[in-house]
C-alpha positions as CSV (number, residue, x, y, z in Angstrom):
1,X,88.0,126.6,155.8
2,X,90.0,127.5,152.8
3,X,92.4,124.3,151.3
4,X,95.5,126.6,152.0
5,X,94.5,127.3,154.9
6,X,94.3,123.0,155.8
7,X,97.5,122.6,154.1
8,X,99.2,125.5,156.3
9,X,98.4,123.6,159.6
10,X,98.8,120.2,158.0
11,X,102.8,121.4,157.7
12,X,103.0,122.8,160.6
13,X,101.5,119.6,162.5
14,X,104.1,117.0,160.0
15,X,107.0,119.8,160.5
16,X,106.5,120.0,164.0
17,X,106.5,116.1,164.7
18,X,109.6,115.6,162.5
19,X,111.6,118.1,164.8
20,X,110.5,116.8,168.1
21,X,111.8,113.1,166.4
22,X,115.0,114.9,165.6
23,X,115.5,116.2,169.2
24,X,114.8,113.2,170.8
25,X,117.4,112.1,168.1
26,X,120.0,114.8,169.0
27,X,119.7,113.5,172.9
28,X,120.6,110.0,172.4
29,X,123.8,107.7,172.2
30,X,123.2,106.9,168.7
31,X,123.9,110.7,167.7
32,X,126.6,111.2,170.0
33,X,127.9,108.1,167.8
34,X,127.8,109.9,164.8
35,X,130.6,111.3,163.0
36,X,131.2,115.3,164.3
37,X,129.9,116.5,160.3
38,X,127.0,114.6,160.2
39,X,126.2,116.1,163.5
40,X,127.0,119.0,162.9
41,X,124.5,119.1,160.1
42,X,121.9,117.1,162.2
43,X,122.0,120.3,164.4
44,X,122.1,122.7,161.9
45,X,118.4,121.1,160.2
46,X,116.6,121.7,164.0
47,X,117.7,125.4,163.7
48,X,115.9,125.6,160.2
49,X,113.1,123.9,161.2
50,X,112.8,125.4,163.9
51,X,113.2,129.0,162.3
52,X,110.6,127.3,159.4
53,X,107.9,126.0,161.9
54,X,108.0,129.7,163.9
55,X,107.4,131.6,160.1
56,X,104.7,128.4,159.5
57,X,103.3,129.5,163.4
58,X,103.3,133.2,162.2
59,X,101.6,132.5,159.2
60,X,98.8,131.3,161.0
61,X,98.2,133.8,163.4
62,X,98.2,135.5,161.2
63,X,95.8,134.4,158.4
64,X,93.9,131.6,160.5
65,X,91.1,132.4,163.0
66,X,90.8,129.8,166.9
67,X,87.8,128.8,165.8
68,X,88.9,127.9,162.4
69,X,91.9,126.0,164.2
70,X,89.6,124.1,166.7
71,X,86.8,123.2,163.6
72,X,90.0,122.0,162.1
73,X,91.6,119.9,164.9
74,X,87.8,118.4,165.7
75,X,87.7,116.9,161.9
76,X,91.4,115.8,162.0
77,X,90.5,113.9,165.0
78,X,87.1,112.4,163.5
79,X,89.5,111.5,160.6
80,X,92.0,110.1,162.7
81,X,89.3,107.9,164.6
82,X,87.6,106.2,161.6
83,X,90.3,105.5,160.0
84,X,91.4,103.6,163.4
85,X,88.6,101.8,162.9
């Protein structure tokens, strides 16, 4: 697979775990603690990177066979395992 192609689903995998953290964020005391700007803003970064992540998601569909994705996400994991180890 092409590098582009690698860094294309590397962003979408870091962009994607950064907004679920930020949701999980938005749900808890600590936000509602915040002052109403900063939340405000807080709120208004999960709508862009949620908008980002669907163009990233399109991009890939677009550009990206399955079986590129899956030969992907097996050496992402065999990556993941040695350096566990």
């Amino acid at each position: 697979m092409e590098d582009y192609k690698k860094r294309l689903l590397i962003e979408f995998s870091e962009l994607n775990a950064k907004k679920n953290k930020l949701e999980e964020f938005i749900g808890t005391i600590k936000f509602e603690e915040l002052d109403i700007p900063v939340k405000i803003l807080m709120k208004n970064q999960l709508v862009f990177m949620k908008g980002y992540l669907q163009t990233l998601y399109d991009r890939i569909n677009l550009t990206i066979s399955a079986l590129e994705i899956n030969e992907f996400d097996k050496e992402s994991k065999q990556y993941d395992n040695s350096k566990k180890n």
